[in-house]
N, CA, C and O atoms as a GROMACS GRO file, in nm:
protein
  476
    1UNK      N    1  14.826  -5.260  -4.938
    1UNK     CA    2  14.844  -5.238  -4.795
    1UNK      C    3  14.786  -5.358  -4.720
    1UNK      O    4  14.686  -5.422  -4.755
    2UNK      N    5  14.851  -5.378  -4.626
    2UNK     CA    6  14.813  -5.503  -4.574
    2UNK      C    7  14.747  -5.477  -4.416
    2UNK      O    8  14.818  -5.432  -4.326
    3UNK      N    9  14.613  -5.508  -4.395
    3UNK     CA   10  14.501  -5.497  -4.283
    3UNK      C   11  14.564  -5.606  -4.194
    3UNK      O   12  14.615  -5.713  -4.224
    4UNK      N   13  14.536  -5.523  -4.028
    4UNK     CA   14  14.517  -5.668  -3.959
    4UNK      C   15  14.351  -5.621  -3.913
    4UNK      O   16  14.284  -5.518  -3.918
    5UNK      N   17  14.330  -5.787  -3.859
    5UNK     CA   18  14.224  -5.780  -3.793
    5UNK      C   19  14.232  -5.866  -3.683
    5UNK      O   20  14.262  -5.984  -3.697
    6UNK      N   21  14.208  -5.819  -3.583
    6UNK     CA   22  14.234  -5.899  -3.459
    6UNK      C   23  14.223  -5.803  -3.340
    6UNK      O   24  14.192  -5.684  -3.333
    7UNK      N   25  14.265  -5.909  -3.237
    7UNK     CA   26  14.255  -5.851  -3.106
    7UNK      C   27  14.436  -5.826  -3.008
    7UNK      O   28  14.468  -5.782  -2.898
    8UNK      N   29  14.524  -5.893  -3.145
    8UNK     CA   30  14.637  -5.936  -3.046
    8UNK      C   31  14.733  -5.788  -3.045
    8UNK      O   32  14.843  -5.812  -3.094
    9UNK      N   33  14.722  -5.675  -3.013
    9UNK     CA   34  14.771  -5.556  -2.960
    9UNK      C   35  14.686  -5.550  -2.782
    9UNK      O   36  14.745  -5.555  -2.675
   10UNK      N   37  14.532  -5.540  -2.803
   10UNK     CA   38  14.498  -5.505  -2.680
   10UNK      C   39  14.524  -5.638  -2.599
   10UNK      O   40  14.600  -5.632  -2.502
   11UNK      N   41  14.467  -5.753  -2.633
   11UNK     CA   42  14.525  -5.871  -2.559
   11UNK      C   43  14.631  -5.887  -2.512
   11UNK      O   44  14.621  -5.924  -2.395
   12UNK      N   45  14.781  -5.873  -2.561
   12UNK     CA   46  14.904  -5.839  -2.599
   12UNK      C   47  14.953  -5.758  -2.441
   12UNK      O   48  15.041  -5.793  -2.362
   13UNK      N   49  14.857  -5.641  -2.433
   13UNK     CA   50  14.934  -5.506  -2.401
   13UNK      C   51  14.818  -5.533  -2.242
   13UNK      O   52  14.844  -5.487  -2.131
   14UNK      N   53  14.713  -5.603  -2.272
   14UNK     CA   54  14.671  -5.615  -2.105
   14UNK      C   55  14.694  -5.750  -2.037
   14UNK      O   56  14.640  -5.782  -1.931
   15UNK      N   57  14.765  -5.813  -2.095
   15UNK     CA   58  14.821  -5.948  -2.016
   15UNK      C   59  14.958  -5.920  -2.007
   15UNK      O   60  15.042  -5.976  -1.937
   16UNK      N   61  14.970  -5.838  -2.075
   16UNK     CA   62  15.161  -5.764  -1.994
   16UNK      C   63  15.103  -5.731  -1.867
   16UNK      O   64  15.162  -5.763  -1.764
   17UNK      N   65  14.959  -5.652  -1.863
   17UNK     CA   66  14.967  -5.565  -1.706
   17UNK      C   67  14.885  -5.674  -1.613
   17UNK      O   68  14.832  -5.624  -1.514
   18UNK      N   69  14.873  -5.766  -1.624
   18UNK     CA   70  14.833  -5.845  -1.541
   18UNK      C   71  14.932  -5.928  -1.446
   18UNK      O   72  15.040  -5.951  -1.500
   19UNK      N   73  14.918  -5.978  -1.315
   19UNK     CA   74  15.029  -6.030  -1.223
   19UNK      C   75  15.101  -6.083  -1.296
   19UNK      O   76  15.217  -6.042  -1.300
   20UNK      N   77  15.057  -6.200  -1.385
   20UNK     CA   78  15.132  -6.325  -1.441
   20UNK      C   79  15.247  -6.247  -1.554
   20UNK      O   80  15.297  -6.337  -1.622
   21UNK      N   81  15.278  -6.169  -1.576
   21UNK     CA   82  15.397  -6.097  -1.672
   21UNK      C   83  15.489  -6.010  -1.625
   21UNK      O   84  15.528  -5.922  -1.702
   22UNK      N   85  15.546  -6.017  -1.481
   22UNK     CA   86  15.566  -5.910  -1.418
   22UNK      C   87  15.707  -5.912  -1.505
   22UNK      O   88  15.754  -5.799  -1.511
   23UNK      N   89  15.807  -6.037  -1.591
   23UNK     CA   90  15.937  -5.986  -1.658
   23UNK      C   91  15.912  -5.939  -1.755
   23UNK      O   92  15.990  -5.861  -1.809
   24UNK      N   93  15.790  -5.976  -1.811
   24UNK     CA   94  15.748  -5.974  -1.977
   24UNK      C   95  15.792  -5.845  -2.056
   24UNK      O   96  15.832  -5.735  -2.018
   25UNK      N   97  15.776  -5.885  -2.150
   25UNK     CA   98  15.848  -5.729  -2.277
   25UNK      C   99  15.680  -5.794  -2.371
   25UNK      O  100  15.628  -5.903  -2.395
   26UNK      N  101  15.651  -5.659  -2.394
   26UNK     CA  102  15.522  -5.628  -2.518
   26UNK      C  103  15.599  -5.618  -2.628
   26UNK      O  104  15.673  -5.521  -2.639
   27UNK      N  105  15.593  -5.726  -2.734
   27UNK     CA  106  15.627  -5.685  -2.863
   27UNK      C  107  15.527  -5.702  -2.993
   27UNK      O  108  15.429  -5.774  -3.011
   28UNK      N  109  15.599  -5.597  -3.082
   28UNK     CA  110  15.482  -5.561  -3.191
   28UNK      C  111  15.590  -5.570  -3.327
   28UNK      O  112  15.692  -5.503  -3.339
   29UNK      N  113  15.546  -5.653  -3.407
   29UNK     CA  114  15.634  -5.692  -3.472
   29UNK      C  115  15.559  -5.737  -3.600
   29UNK      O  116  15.440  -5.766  -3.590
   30UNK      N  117  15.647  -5.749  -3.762
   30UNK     CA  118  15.586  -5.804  -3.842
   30UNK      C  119  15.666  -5.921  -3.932
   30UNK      O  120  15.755  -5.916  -4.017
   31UNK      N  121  15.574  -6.046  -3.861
   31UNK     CA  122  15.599  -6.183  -3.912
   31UNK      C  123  15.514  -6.174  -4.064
   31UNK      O  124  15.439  -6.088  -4.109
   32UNK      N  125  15.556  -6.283  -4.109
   32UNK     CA  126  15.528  -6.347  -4.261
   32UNK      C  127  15.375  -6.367  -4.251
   32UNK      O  128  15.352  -6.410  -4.138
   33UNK      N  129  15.274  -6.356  -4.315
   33UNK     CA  130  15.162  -6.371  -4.331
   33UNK      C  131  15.192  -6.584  -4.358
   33UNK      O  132  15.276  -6.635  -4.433
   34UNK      N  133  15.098  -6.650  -4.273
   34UNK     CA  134  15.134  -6.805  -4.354
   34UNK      C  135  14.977  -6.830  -4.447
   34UNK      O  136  14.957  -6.921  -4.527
   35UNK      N  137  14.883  -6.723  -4.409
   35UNK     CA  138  14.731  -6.798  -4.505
   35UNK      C  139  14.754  -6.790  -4.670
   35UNK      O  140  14.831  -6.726  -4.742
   36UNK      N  141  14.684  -6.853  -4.684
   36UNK     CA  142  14.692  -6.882  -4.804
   36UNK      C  143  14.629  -6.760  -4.879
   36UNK      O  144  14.706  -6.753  -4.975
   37UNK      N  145  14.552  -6.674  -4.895
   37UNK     CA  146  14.513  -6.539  -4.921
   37UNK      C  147  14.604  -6.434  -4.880
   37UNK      O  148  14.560  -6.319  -4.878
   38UNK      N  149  14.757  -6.458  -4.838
   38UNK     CA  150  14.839  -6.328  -4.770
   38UNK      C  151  14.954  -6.381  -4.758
   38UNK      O  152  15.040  -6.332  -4.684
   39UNK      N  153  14.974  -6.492  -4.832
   39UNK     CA  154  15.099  -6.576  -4.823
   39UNK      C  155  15.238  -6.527  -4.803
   39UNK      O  156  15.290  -6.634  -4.834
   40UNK      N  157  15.325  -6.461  -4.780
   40UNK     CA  158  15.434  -6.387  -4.765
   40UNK      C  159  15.446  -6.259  -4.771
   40UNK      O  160  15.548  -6.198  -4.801
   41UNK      N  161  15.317  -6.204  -4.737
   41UNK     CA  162  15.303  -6.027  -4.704
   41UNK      C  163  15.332  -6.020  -4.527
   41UNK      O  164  15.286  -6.103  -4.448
   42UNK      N  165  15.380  -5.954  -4.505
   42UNK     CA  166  15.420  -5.872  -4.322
   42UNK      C  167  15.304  -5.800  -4.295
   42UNK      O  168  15.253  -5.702  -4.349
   43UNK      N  169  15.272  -5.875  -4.194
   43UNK     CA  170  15.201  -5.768  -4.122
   43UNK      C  171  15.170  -5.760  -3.984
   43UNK      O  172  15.223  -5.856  -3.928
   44UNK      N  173  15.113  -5.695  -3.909
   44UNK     CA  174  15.174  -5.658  -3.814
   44UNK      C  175  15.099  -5.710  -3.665
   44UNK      O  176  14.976  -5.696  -3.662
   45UNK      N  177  15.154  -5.757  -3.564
   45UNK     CA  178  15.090  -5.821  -3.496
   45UNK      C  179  15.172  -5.842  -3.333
   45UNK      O  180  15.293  -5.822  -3.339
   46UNK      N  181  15.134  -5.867  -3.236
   46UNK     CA  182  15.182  -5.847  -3.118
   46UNK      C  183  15.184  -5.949  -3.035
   46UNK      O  184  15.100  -6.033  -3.066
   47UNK      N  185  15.256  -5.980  -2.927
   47UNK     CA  186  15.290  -6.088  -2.853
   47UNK      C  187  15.369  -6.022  -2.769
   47UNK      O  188  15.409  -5.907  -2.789
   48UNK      N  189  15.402  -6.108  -2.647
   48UNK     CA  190  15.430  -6.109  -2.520
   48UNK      C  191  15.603  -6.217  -2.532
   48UNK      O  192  15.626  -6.320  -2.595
   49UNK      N  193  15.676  -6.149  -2.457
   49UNK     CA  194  15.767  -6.224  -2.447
   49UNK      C  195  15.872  -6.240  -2.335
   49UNK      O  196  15.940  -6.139  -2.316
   50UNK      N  197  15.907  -6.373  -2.239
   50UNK     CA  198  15.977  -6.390  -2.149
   50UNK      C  199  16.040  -6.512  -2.151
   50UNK      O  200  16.013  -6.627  -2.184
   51UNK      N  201  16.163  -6.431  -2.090
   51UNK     CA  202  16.313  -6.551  -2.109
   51UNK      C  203  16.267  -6.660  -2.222
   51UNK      O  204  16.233  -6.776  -2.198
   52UNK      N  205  16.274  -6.607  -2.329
   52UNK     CA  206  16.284  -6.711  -2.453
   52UNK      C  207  16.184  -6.770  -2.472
   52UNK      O  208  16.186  -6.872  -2.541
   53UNK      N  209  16.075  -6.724  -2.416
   53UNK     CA  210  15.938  -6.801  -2.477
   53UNK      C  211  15.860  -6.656  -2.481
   53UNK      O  212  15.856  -6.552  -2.415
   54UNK      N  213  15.784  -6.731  -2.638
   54UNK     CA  214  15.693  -6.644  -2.680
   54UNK      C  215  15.563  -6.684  -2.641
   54UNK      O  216  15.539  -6.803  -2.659
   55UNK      N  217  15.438  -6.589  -2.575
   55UNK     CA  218  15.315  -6.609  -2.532
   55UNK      C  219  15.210  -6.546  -2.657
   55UNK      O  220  15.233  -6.429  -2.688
   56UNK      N  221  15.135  -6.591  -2.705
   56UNK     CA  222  15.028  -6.518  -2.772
   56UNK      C  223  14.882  -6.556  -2.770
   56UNK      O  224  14.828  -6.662  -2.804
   57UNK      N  225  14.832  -6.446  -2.724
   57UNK     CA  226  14.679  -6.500  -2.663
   57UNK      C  227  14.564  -6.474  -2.747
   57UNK      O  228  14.452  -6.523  -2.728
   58UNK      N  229  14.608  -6.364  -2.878
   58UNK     CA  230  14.476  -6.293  -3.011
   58UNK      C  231  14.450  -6.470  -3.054
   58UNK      O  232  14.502  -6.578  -3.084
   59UNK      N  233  14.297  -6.372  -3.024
   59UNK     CA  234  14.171  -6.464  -3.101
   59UNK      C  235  14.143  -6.577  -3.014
   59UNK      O  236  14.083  -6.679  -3.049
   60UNK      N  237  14.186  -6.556  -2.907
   60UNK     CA  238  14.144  -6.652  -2.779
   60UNK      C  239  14.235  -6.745  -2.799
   60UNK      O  240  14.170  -6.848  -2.813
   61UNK      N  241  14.392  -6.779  -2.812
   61UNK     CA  242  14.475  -6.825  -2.835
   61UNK      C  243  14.511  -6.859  -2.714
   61UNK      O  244  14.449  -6.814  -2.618
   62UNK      N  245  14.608  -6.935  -2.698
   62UNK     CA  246  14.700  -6.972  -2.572
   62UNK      C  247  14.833  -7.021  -2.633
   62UNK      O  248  14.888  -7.120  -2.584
   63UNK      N  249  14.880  -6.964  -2.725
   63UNK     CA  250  15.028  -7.007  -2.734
   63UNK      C  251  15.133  -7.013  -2.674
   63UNK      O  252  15.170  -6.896  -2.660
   64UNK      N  253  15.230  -7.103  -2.614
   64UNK     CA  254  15.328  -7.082  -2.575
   64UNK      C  255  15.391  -7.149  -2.637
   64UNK      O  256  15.354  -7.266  -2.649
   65UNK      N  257  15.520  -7.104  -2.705
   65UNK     CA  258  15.609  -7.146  -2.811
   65UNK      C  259  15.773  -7.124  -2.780
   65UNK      O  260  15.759  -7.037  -2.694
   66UNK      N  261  15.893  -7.138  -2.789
   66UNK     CA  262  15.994  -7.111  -2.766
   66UNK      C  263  16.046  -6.981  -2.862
   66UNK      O  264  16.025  -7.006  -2.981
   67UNK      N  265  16.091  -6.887  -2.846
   67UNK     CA  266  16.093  -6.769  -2.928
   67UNK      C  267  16.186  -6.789  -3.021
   67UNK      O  268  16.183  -6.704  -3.110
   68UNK      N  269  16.274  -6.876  -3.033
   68UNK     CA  270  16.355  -6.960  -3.163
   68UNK      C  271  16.257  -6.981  -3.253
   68UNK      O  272  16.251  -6.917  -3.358
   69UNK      N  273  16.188  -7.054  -3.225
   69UNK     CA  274  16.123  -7.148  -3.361
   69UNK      C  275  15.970  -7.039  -3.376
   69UNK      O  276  15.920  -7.059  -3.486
   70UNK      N  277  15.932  -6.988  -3.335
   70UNK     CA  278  15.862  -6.842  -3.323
   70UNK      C  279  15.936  -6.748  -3.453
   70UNK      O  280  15.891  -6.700  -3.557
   71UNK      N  281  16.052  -6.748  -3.398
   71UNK     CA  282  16.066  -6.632  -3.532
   71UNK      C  283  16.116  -6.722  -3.607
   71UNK      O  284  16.119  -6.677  -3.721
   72UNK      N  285  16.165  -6.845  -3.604
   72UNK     CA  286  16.177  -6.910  -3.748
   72UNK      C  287  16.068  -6.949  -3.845
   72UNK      O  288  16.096  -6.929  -3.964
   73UNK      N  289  15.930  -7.008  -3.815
   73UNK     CA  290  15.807  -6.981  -3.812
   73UNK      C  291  15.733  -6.863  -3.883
   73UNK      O  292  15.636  -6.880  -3.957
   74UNK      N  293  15.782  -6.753  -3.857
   74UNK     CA  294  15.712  -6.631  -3.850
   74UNK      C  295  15.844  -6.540  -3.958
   74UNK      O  296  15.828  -6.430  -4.011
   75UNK      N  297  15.940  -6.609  -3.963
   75UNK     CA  298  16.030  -6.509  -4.053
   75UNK      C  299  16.101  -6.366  -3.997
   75UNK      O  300  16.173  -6.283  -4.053
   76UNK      N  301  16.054  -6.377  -3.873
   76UNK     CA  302  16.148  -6.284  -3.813
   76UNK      C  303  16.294  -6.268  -3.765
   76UNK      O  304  16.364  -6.362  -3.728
   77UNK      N  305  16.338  -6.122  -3.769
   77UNK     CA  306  16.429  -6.139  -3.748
   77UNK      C  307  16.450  -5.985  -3.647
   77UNK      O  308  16.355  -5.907  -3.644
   78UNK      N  309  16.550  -5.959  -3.585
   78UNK     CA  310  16.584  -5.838  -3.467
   78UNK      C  311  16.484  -5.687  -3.545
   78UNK      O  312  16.408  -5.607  -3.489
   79UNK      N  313  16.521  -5.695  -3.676
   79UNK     CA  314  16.455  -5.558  -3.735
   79UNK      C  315  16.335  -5.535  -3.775
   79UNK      O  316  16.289  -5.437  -3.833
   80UNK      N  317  16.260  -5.684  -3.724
   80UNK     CA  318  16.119  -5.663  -3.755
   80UNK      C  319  16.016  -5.670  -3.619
   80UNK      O  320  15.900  -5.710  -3.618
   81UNK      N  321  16.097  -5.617  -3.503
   81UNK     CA  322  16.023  -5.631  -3.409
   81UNK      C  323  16.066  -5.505  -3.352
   81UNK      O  324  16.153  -5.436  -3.404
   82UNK      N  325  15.980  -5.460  -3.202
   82UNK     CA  326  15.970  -5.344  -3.118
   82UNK      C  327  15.943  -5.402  -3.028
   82UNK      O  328  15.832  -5.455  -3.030
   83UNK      N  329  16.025  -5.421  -2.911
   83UNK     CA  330  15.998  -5.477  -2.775
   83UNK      C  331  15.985  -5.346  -2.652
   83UNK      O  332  16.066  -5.254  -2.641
   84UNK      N  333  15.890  -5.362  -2.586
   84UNK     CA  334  15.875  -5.235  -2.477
   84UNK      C  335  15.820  -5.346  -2.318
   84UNK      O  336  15.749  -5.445  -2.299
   85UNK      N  337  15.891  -5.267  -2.247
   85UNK     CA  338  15.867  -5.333  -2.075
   85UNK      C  339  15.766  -5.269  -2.039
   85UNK      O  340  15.701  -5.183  -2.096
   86UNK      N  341  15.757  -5.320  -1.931
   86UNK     CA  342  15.613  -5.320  -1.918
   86UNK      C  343  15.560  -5.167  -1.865
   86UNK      O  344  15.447  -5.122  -1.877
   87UNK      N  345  15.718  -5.080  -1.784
   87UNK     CA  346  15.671  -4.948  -1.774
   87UNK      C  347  15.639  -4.844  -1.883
   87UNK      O  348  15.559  -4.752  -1.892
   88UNK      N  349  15.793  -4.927  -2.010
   88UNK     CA  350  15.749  -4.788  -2.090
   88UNK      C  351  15.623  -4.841  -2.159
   88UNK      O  352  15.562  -4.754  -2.222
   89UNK      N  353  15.559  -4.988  -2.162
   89UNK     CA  354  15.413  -4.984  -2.210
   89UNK      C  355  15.286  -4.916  -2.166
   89UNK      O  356  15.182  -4.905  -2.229
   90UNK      N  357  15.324  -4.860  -2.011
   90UNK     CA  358  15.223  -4.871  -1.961
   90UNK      C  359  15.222  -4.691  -1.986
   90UNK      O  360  15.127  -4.616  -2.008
   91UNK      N  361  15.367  -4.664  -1.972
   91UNK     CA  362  15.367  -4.503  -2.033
   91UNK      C  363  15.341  -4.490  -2.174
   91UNK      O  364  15.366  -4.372  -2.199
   92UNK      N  365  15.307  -4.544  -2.275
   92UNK     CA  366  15.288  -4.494  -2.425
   92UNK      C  367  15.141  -4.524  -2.445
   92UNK      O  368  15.080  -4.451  -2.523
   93UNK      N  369  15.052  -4.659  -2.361
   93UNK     CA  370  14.923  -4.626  -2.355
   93UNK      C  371  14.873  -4.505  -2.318
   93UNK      O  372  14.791  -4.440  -2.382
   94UNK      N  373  14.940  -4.463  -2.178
   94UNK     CA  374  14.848  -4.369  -2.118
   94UNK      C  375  14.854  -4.285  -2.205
   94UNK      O  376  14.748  -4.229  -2.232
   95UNK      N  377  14.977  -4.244  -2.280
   95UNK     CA  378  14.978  -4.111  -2.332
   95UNK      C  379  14.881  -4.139  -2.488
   95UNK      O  380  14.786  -4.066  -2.519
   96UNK      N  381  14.925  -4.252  -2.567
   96UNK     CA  382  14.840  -4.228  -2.701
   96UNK      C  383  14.702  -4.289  -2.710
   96UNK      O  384  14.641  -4.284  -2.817
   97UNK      N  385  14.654  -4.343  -2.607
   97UNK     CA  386  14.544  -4.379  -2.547
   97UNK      C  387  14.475  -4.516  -2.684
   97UNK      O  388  14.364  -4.538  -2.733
   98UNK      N  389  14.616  -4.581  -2.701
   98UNK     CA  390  14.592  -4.672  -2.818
   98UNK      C  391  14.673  -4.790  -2.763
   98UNK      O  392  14.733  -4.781  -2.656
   99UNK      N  393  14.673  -4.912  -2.843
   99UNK     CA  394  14.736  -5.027  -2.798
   99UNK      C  395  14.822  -5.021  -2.938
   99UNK      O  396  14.877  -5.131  -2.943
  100UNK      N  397  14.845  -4.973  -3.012
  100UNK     CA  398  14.935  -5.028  -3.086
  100UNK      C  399  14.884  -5.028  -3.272
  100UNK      O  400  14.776  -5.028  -3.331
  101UNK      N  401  15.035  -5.026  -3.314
  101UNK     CA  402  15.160  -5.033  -3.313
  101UNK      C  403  15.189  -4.882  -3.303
  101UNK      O  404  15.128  -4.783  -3.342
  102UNK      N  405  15.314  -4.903  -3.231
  102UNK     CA  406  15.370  -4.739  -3.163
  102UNK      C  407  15.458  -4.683  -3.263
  102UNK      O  408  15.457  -4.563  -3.293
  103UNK      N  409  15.522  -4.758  -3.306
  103UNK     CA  410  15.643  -4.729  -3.415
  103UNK      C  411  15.583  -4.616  -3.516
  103UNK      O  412  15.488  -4.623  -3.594
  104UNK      N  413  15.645  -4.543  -3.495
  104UNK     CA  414  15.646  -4.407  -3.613
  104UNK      C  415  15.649  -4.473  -3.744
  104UNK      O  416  15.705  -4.578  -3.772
  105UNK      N  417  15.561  -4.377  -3.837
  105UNK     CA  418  15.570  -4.430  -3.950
  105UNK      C  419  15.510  -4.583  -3.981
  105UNK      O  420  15.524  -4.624  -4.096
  106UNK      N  421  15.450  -4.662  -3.890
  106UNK     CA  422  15.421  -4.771  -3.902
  106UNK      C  423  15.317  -4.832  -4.011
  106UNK      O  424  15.285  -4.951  -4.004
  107UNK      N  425  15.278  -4.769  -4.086
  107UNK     CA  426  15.158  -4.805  -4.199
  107UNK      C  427  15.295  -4.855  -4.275
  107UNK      O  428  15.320  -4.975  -4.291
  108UNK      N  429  15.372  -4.762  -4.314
  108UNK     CA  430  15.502  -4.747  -4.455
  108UNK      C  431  15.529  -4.912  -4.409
  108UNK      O  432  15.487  -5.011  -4.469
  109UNK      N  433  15.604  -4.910  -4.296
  109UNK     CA  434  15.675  -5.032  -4.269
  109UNK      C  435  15.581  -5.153  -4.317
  109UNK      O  436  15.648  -5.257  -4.327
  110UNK      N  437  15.457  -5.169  -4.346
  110UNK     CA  438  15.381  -5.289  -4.360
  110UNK      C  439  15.432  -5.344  -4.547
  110UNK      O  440  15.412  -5.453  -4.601
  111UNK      N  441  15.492  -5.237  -4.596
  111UNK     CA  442  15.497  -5.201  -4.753
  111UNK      C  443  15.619  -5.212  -4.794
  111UNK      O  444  15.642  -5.234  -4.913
  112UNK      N  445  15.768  -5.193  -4.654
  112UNK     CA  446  15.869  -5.237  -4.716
  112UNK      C  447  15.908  -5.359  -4.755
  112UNK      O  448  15.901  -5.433  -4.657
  113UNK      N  449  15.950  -5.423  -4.860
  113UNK     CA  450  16.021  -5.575  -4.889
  113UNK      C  451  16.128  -5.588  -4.770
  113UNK      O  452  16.218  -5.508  -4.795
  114UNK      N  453  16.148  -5.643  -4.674
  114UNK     CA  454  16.222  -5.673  -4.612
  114UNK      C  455  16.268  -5.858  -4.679
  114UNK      O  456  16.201  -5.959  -4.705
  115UNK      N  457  16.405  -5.824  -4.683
  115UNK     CA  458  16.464  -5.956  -4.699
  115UNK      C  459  16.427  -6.095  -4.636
  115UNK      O  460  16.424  -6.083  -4.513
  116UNK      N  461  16.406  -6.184  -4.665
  116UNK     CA  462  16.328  -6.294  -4.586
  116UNK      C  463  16.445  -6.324  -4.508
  116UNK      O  464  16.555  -6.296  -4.554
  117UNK      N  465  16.433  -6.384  -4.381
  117UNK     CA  466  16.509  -6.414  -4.315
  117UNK      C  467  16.598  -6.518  -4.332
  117UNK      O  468  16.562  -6.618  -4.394
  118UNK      N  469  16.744  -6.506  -4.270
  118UNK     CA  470  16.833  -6.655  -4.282
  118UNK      C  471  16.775  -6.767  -4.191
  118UNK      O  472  16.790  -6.760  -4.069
  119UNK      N  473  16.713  -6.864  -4.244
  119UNK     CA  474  16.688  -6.960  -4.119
  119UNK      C  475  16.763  -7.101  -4.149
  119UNK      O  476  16.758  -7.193  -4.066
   0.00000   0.00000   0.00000
């Protein structure tokens, strides 16, 4: 089973609600592990995303990247992500009083082989 450790769900999910994201989509998604201890295991991790650029701020980050080379990078592809706006984010906090990941069943998903992506 593959652990995260980090901050990038709550980071993620309160710089959506801040002025500066008012188009933004919260996504929670699982890219390719690149360390060398986790080398091509998925796991699961969150970012911010508007008109084609990806923002990611875990671990005191400031990424801004183009969301092309983001998921080429990261091995993603449409079925390994969950994008939510910023209302229904702000409705699935209140209610599960968690930042994430929302996706049902979401432990399993860390464990399926998903096909590596066409890049």
């Amino acid at each position: 089973m593959v652990r995260y450790y980090g901050d990038c769900f709550q980071v993620s999910a309160q710089r959506l609600m801040s002025p500066g994201f008012p188009d933004g989509l919260l996504v929670h998604g699982l890219p390719v592990n690149q360390s060398e201890e986790h080398a091509g295991k998925r796991y699961w991790h969150a970012w911010i995303e508007v008109n084609g650029t990806v923002y990611d701020f875990s671990r005191g980050k400031r990424l801004r990247i183009a969301k092309a080379e983001y998921y080429h990078l990261a091995q993603l592809t449409e079925k390994h992500v969950y994008r939510y706006d910023r209302e229904t984010a702000r409705s699935i906090l209140l209610r599960t009083e968690n930042y994430g990941p929302w996706v049902p069943g979401w432990r399993r998903l860390e464990e399926i082989k998903f096909p590596k992506a066409e890049v």
